[in-house]
PDB file with SEQRES, HELIX, SHEET and CRYST1 records, atoms N, CA, C and O in Angstrom:
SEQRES   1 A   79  UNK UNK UNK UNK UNK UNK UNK UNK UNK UNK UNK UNK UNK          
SEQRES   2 A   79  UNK UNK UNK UNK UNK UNK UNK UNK UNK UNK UNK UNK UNK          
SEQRES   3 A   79  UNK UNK UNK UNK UNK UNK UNK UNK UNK UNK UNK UNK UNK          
SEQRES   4 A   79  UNK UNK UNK UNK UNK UNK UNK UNK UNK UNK UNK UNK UNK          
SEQRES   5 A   79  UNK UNK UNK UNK UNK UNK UNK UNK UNK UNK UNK UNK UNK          
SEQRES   6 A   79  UNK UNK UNK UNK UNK UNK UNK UNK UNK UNK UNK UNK UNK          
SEQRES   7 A   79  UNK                                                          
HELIX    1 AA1 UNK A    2  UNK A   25  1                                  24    
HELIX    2 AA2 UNK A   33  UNK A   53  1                                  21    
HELIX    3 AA3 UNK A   62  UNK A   65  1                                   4    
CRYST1    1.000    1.000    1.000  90.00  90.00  90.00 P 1           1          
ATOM      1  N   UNK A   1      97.406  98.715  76.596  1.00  0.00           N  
ATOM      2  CA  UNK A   1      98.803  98.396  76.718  1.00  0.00           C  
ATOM      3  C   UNK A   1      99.258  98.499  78.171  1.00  0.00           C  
ATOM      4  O   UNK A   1      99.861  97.600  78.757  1.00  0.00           O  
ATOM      5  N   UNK A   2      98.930  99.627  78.679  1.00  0.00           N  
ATOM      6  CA  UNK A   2      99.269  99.791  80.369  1.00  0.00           C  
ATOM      7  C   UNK A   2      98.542  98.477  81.276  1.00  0.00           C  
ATOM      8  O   UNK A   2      98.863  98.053  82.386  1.00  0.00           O  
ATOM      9  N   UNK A   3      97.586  98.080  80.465  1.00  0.00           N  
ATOM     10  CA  UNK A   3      96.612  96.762  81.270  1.00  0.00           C  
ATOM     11  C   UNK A   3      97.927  96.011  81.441  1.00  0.00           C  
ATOM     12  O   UNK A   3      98.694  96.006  82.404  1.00  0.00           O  
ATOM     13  N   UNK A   4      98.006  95.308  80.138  1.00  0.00           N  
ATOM     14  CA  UNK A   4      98.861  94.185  80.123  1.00  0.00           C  
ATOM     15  C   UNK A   4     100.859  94.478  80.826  1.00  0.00           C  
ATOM     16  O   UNK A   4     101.449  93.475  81.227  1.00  0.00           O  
ATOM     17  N   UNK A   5     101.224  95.163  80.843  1.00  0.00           N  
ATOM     18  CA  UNK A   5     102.079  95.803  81.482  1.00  0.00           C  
ATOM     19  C   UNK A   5     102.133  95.465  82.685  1.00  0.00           C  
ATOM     20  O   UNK A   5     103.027  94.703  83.055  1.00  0.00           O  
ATOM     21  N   UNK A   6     100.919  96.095  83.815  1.00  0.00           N  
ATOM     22  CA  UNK A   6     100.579  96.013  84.931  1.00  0.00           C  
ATOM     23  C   UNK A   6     100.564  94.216  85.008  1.00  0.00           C  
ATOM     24  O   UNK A   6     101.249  93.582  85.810  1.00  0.00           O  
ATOM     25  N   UNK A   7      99.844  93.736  84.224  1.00  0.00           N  
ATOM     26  CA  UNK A   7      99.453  92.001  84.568  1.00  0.00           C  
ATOM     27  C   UNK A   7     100.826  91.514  84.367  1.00  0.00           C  
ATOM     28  O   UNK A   7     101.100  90.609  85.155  1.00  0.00           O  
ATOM     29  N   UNK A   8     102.164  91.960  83.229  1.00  0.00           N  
ATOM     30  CA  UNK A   8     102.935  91.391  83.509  1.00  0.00           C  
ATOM     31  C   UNK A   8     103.867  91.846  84.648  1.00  0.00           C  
ATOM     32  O   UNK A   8     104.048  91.031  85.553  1.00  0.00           O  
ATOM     33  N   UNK A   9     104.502  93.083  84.723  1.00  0.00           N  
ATOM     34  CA  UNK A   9     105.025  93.233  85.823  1.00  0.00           C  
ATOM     35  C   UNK A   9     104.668  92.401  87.647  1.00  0.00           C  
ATOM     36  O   UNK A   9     105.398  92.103  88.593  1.00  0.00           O  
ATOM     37  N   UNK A  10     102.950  92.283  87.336  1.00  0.00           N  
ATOM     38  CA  UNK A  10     103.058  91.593  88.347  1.00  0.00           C  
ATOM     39  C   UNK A  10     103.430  89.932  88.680  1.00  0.00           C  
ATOM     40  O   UNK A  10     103.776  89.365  89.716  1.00  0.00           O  
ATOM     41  N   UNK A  11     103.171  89.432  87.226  1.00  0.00           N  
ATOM     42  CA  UNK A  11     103.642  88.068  87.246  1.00  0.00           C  
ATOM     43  C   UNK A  11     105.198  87.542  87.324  1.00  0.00           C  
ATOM     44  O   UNK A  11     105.481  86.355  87.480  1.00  0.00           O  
ATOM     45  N   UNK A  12     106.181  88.612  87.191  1.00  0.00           N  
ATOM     46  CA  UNK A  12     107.367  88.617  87.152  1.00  0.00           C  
ATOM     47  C   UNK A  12     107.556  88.768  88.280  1.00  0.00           C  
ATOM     48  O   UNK A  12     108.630  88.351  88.715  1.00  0.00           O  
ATOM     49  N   UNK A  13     106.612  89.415  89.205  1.00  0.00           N  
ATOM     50  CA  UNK A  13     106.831  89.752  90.870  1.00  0.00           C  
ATOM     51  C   UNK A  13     106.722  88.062  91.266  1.00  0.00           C  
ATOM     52  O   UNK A  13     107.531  87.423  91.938  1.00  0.00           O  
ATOM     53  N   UNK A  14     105.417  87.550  90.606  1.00  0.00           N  
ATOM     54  CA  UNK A  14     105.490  86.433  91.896  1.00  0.00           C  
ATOM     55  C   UNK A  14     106.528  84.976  91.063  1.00  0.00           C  
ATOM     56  O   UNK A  14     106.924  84.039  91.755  1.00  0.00           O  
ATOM     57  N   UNK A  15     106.779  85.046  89.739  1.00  0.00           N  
ATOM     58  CA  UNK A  15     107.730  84.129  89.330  1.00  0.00           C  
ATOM     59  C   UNK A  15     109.059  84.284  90.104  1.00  0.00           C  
ATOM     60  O   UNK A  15     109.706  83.305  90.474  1.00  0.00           O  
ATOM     61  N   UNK A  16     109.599  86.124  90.429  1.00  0.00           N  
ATOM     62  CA  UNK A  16     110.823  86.102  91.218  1.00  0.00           C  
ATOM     63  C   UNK A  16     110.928  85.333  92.208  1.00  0.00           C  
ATOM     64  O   UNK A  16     111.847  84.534  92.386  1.00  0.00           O  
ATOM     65  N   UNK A  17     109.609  85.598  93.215  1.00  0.00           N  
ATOM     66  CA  UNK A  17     109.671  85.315  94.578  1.00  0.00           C  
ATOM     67  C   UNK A  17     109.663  83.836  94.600  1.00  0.00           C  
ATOM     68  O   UNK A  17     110.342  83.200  95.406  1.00  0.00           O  
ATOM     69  N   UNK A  18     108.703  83.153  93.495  1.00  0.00           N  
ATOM     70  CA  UNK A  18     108.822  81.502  93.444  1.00  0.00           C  
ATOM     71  C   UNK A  18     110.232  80.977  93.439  1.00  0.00           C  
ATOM     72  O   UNK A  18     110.547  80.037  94.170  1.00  0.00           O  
ATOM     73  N   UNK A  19     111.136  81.596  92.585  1.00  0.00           N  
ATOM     74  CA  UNK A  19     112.232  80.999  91.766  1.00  0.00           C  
ATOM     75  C   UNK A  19     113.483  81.211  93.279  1.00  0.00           C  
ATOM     76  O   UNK A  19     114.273  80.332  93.621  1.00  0.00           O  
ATOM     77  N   UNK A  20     113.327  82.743  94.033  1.00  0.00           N  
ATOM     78  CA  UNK A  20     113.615  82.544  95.520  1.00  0.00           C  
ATOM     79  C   UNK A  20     113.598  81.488  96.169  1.00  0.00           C  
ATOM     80  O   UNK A  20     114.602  80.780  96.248  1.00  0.00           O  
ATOM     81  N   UNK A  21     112.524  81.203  96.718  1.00  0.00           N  
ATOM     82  CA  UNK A  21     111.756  80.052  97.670  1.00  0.00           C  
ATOM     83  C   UNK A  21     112.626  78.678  97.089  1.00  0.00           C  
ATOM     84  O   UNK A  21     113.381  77.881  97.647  1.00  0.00           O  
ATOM     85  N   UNK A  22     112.157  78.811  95.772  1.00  0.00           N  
ATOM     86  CA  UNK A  22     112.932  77.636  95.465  1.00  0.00           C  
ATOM     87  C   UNK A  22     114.398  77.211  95.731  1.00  0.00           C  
ATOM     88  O   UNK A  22     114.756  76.102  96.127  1.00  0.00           O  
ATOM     89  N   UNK A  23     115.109  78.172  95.476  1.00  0.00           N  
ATOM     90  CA  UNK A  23     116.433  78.085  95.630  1.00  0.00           C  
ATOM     91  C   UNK A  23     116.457  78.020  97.287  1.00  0.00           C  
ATOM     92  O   UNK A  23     117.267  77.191  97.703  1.00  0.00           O  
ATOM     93  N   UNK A  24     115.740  78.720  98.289  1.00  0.00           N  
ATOM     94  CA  UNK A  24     116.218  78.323  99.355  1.00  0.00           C  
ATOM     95  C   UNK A  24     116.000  77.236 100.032  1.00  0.00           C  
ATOM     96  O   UNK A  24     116.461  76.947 101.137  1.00  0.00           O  
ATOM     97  N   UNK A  25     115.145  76.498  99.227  1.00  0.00           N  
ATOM     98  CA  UNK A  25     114.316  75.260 100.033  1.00  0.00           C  
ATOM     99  C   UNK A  25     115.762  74.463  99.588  1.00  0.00           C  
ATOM    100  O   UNK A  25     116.471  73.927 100.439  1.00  0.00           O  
ATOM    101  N   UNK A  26     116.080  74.462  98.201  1.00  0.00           N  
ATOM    102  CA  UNK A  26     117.457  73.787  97.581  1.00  0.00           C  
ATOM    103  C   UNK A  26     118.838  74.196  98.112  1.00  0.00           C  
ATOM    104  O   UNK A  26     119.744  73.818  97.369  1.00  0.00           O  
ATOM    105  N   UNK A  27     119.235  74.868  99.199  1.00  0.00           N  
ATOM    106  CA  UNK A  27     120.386  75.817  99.073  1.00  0.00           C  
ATOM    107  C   UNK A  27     119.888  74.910 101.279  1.00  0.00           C  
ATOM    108  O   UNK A  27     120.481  75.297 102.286  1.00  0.00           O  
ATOM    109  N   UNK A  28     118.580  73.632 101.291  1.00  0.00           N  
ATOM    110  CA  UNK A  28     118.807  73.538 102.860  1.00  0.00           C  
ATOM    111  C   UNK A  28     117.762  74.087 104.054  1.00  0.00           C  
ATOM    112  O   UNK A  28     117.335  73.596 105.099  1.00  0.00           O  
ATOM    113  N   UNK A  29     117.582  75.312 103.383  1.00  0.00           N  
ATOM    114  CA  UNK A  29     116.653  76.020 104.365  1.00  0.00           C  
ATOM    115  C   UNK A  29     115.312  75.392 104.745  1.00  0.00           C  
ATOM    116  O   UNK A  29     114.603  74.946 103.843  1.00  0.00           O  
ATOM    117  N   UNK A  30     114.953  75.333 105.898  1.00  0.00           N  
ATOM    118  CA  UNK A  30     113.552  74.754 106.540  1.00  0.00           C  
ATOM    119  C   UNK A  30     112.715  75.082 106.167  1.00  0.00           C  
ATOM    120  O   UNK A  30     112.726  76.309 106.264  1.00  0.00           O  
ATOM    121  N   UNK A  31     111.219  74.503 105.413  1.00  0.00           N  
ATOM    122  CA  UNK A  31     110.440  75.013 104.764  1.00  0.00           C  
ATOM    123  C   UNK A  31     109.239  74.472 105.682  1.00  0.00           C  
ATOM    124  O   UNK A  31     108.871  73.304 105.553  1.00  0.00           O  
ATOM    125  N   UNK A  32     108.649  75.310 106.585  1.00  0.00           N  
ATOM    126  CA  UNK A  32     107.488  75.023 107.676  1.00  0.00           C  
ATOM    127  C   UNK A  32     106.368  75.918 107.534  1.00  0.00           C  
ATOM    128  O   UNK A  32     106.450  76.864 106.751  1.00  0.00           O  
ATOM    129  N   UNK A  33     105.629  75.773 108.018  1.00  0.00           N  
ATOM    130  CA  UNK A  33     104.301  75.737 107.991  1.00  0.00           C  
ATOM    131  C   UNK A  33     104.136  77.739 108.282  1.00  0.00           C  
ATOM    132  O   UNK A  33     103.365  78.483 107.675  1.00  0.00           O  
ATOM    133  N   UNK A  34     105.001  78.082 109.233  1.00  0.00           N  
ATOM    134  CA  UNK A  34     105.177  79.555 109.153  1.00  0.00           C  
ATOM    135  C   UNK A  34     105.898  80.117 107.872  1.00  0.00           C  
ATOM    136  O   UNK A  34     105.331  81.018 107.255  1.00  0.00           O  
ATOM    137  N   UNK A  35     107.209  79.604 107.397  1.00  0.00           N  
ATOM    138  CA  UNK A  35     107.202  80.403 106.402  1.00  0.00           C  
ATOM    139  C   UNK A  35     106.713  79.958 105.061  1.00  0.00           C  
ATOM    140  O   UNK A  35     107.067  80.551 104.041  1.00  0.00           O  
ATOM    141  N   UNK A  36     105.899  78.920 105.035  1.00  0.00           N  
ATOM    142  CA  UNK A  36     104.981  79.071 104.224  1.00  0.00           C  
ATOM    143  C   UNK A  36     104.242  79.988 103.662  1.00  0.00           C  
ATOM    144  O   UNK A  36     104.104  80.134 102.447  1.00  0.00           O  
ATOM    145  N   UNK A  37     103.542  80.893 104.857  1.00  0.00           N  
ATOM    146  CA  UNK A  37     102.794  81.378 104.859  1.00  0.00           C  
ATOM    147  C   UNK A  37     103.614  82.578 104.530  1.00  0.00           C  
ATOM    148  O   UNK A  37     103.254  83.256 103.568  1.00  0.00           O  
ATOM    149  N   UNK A  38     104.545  82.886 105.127  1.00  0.00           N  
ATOM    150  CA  UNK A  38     105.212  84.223 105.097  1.00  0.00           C  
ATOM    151  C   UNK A  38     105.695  84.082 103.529  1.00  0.00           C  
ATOM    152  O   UNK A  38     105.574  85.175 102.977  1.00  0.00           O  
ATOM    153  N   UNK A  39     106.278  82.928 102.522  1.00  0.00           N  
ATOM    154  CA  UNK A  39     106.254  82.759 101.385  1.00  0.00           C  
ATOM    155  C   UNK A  39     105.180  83.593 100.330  1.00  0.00           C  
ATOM    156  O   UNK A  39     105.425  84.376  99.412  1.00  0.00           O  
ATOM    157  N   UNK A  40     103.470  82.907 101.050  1.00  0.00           N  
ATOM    158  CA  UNK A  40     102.631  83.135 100.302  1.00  0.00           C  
ATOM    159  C   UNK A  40     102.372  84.673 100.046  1.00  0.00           C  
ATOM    160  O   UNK A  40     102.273  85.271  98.974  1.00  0.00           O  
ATOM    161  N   UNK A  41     102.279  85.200 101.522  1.00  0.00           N  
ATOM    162  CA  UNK A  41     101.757  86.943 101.677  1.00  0.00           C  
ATOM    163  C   UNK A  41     103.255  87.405 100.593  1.00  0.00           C  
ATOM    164  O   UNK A  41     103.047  88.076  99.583  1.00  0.00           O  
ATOM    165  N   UNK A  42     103.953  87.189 100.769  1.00  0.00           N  
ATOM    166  CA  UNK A  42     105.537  87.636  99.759  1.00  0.00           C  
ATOM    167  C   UNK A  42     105.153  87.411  98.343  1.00  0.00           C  
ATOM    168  O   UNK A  42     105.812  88.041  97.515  1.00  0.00           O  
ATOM    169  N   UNK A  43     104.258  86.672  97.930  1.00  0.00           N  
ATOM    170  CA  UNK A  43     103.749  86.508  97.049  1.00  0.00           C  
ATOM    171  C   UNK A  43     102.971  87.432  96.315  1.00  0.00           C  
ATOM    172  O   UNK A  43     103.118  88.051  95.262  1.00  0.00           O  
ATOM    173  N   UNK A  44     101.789  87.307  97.498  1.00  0.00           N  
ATOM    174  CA  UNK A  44     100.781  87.808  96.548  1.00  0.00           C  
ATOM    175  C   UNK A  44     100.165  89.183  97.387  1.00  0.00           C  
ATOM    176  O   UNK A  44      99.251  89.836  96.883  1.00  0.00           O  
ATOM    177  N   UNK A  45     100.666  89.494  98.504  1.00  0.00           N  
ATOM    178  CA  UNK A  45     100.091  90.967  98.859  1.00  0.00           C  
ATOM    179  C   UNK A  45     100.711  91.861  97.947  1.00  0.00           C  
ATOM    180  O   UNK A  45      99.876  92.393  97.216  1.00  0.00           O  
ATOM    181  N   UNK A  46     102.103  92.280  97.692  1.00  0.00           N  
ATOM    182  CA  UNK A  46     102.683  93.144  96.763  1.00  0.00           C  
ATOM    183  C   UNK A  46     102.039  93.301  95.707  1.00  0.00           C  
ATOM    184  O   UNK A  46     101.572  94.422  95.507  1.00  0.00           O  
ATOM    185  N   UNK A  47     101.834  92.316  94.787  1.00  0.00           N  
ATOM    186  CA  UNK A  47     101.697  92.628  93.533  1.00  0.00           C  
ATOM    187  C   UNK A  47      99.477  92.920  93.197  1.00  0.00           C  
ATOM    188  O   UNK A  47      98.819  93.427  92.289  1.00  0.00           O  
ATOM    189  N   UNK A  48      99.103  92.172  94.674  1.00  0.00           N  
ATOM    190  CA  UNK A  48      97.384  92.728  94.666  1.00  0.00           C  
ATOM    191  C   UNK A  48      97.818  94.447  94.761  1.00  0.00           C  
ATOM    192  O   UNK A  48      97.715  95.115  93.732  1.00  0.00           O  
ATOM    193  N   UNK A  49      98.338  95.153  96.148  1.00  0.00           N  
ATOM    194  CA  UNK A  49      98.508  96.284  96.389  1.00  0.00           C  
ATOM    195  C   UNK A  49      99.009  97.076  94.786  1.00  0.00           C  
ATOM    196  O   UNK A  49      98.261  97.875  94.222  1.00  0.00           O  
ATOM    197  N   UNK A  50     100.366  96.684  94.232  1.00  0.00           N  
ATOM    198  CA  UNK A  50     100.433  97.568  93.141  1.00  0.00           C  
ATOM    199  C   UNK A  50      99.332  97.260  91.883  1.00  0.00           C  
ATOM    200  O   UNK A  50      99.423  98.039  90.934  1.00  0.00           O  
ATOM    201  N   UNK A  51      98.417  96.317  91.800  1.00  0.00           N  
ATOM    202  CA  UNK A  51      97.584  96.612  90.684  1.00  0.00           C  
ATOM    203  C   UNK A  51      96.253  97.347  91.253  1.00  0.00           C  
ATOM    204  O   UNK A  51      95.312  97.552  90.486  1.00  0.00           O  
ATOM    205  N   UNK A  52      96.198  97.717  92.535  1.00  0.00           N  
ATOM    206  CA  UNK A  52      95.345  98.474  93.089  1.00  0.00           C  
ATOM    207  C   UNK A  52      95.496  99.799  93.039  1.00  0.00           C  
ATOM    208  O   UNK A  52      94.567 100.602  93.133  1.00  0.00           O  
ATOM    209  N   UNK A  53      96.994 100.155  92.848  1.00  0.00           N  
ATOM    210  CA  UNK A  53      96.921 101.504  93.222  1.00  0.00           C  
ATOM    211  C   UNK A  53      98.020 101.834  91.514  1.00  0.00           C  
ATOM    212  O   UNK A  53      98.281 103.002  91.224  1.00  0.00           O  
ATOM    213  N   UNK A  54      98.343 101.083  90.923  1.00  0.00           N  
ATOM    214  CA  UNK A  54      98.704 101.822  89.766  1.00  0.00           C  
ATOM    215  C   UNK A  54      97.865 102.536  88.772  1.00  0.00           C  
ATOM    216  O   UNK A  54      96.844 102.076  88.261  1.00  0.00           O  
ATOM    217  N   UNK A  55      98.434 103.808  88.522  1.00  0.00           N  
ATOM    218  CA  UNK A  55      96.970 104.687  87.826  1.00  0.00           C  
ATOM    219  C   UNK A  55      96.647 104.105  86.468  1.00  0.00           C  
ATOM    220  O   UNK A  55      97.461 104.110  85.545  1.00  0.00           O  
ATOM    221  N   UNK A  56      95.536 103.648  86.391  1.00  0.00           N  
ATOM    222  CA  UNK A  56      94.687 103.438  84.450  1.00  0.00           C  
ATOM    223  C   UNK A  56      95.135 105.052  83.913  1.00  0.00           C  
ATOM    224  O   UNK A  56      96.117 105.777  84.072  1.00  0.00           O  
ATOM    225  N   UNK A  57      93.680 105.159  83.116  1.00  0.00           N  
ATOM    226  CA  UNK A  57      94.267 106.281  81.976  1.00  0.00           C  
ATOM    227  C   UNK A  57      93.354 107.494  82.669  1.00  0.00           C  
ATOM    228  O   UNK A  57      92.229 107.507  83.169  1.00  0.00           O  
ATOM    229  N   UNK A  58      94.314 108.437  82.470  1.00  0.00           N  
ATOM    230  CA  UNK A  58      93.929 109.881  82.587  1.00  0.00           C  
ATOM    231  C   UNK A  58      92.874 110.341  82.859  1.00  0.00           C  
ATOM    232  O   UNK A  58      92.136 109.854  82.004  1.00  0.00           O  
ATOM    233  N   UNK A  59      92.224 111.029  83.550  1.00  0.00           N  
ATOM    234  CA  UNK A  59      90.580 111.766  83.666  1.00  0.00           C  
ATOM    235  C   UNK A  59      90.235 112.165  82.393  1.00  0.00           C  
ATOM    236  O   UNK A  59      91.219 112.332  81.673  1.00  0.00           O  
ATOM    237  N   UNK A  60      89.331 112.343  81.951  1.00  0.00           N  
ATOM    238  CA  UNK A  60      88.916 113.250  80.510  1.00  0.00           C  
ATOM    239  C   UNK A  60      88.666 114.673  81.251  1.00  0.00           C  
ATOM    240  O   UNK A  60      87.992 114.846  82.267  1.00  0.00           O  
ATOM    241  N   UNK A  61      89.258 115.495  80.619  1.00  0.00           N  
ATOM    242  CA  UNK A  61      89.778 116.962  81.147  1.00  0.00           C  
ATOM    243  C   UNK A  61      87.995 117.600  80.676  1.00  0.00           C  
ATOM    244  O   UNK A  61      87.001 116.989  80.284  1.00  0.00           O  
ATOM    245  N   UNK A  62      88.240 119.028  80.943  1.00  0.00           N  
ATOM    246  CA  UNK A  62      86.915 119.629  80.649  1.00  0.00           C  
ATOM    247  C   UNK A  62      86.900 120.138  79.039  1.00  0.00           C  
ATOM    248  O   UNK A  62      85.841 120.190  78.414  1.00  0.00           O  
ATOM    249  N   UNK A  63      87.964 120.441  78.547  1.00  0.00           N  
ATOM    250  CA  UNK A  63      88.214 120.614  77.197  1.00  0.00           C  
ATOM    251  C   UNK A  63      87.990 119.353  76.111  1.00  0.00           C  
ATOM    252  O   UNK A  63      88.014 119.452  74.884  1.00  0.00           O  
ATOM    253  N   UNK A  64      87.780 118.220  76.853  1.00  0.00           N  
ATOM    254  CA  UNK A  64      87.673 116.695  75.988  1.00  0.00           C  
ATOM    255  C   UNK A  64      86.565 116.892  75.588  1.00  0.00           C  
ATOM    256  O   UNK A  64      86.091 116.924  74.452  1.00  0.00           O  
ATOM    257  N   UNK A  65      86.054 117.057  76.798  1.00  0.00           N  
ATOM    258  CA  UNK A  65      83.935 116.983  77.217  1.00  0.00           C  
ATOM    259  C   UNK A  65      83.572 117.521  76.662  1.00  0.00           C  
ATOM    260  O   UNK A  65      82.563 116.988  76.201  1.00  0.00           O  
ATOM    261  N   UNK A  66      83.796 118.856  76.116  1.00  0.00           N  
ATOM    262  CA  UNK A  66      83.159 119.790  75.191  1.00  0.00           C  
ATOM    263  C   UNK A  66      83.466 119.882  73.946  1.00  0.00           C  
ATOM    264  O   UNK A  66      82.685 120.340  73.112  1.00  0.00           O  
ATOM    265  N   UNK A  67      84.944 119.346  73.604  1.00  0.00           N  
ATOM    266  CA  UNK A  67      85.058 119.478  71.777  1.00  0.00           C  
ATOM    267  C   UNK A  67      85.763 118.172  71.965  1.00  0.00           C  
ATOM    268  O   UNK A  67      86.450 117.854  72.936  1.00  0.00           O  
ATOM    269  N   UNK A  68      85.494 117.453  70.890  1.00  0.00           N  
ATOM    270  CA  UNK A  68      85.977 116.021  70.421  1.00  0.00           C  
ATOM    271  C   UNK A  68      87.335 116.520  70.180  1.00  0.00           C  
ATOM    272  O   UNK A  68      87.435 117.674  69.765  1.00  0.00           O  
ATOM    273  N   UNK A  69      88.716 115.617  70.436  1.00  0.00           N  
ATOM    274  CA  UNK A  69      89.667 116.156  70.380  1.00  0.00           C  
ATOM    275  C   UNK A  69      89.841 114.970  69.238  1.00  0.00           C  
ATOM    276  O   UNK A  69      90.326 115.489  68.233  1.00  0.00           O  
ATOM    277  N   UNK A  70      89.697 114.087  69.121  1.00  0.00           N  
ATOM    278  CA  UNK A  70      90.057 112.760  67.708  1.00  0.00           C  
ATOM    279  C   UNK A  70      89.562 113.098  66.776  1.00  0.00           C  
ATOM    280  O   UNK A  70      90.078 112.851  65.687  1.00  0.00           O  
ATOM    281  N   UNK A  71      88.490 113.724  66.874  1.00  0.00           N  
ATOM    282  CA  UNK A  71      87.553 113.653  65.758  1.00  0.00           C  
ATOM    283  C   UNK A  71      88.187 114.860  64.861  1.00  0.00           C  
ATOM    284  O   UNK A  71      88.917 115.800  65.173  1.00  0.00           O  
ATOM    285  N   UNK A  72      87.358 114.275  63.075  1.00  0.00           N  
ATOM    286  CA  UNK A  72      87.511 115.101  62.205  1.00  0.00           C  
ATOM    287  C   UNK A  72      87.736 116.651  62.257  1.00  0.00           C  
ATOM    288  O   UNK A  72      87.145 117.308  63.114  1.00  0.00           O  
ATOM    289  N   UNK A  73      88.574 117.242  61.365  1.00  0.00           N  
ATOM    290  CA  UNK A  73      88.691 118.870  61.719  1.00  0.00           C  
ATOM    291  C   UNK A  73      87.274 119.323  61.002  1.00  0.00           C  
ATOM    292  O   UNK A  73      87.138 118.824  59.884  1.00  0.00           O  
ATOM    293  N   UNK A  74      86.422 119.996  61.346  1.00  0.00           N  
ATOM    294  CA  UNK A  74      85.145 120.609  60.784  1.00  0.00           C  
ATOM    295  C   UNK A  74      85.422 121.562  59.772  1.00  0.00           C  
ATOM    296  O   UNK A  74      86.073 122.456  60.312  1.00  0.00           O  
ATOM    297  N   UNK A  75      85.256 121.804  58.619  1.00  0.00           N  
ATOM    298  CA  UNK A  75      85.816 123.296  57.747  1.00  0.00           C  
ATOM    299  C   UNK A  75      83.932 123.946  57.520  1.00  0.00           C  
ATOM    300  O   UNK A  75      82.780 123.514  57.467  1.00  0.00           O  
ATOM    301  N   UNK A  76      84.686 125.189  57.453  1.00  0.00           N  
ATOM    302  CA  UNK A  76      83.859 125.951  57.420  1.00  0.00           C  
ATOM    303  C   UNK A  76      83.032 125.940  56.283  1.00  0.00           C  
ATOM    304  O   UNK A  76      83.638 126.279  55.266  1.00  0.00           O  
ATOM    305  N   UNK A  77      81.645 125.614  56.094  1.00  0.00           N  
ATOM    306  CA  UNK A  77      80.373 125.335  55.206  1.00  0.00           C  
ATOM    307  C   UNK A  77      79.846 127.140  54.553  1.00  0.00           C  
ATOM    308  O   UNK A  77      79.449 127.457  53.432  1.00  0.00           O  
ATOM    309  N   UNK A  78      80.033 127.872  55.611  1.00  0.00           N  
ATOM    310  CA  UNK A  78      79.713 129.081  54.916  1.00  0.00           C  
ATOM    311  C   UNK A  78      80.482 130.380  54.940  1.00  0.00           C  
ATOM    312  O   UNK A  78      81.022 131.096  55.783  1.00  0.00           O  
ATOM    313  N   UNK A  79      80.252 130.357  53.392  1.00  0.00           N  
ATOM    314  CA  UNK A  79      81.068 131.562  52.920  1.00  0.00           C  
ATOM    315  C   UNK A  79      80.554 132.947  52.475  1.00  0.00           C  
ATOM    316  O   UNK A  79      81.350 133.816  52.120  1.00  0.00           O  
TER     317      UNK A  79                                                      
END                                                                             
Protein backbone atom coordinates (compact mmCIF):
# COMPACT_ATOMS: atom_id res chain seq x y z
CA UNK A 1 0.00 0.00 0.00
CA UNK A 2 2.87 2.53 0.94
CA UNK A 3 4.36 1.33 -2.73
CA UNK A 4 1.49 2.58 -4.52
CA UNK A 5 1.03 5.77 -2.41
CA UNK A 6 4.61 6.76 -3.04
CA UNK A 7 3.98 6.04 -7.11
CA UNK A 8 0.95 8.12 -6.74
CA UNK A 9 1.95 11.02 -4.81
CA UNK A 10 4.62 11.24 -7.20
CA UNK A 11 2.53 11.33 -10.30
CA UNK A 12 0.39 14.09 -8.89
CA UNK A 13 3.84 15.91 -8.45
CA UNK A 14 4.57 15.84 -12.10
CA UNK A 15 0.70 16.16 -13.44
CA UNK A 16 0.81 19.55 -11.09
CA UNK A 17 3.86 20.85 -12.59
CA UNK A 18 2.52 19.84 -16.29
CA UNK A 19 -0.91 21.46 -15.75
CA UNK A 20 1.53 24.75 -14.47
CA UNK A 21 3.64 24.90 -17.60
CA UNK A 22 0.64 24.65 -19.34
CA UNK A 23 -1.19 27.41 -18.12
CA UNK A 24 1.84 29.57 -18.47
CA UNK A 25 2.70 28.81 -21.95
CA UNK A 26 -1.41 29.83 -22.29
CA UNK A 27 -1.49 32.84 -19.87
CA UNK A 28 1.76 34.22 -22.97
CA UNK A 29 4.82 33.27 -21.29
CA UNK A 30 8.00 32.37 -23.54
CA UNK A 31 8.55 28.83 -23.76
CA UNK A 32 12.53 28.38 -24.85
CA UNK A 33 14.84 26.06 -24.95
CA UNK A 34 16.18 27.11 -21.24
CA UNK A 35 13.10 26.86 -19.56
CA UNK A 36 12.41 23.90 -21.05
CA UNK A 37 14.78 22.39 -19.43
CA UNK A 38 14.26 24.14 -16.16
CA UNK A 39 10.43 22.75 -16.80
CA UNK A 40 11.85 19.23 -17.13
CA UNK A 41 14.39 19.07 -13.86
CA UNK A 42 10.86 20.71 -12.05
CA UNK A 43 9.56 17.73 -13.17
CA UNK A 44 11.27 15.01 -12.53
CA UNK A 45 14.25 15.63 -9.98
CA UNK A 46 11.67 16.11 -6.99
CA UNK A 47 9.65 13.36 -7.26
CA UNK A 48 13.10 10.74 -8.32
CA UNK A 49 14.66 12.36 -4.88
CA UNK A 50 11.37 11.68 -2.74
CA UNK A 51 10.93 8.02 -3.98
CA UNK A 52 14.57 7.64 -3.04
CA UNK A 53 14.52 8.65 0.22
CA UNK A 54 10.90 7.82 1.43
CA UNK A 55 11.18 4.99 4.06
CA UNK A 56 9.63 1.22 2.80
CA UNK A 57 8.72 -0.93 5.79
CA UNK A 58 10.31 -1.14 9.09
CA UNK A 59 13.60 -3.22 9.97
CA UNK A 60 12.55 -6.63 11.46
CA UNK A 61 13.47 -5.91 15.14
CA UNK A 62 15.47 -8.68 17.11
CA UNK A 63 12.32 -9.95 18.85
CA UNK A 64 10.71 -10.76 15.13
CA UNK A 65 13.94 -12.89 14.36
CA UNK A 66 13.57 -15.03 17.17
CA UNK A 67 9.76 -15.69 17.79
CA UNK A 68 7.30 -15.51 14.87
CA UNK A 69 5.11 -12.70 15.86
CA UNK A 70 1.97 -13.76 13.06
CA UNK A 71 2.19 -17.01 13.62
CA UNK A 72 -0.13 -19.41 15.50
CA UNK A 73 -0.23 -19.16 19.47
CA UNK A 74 1.60 -22.65 20.45
CA UNK A 75 -0.43 -24.29 23.63
CA UNK A 76 1.16 -26.26 25.77
CA UNK A 77 1.38 -30.28 24.68
CA UNK A 78 2.50 -31.33 28.17
CA UNK A 79 0.81 -31.77 31.16
Amino acid sequence: MLKELRIRVAGLWVAAVIVIAACSVAYGIAFTANTAVVWLMAVLIPPAIMLMVWPGAPPVTIAELLHTVDGPVKEDTKR
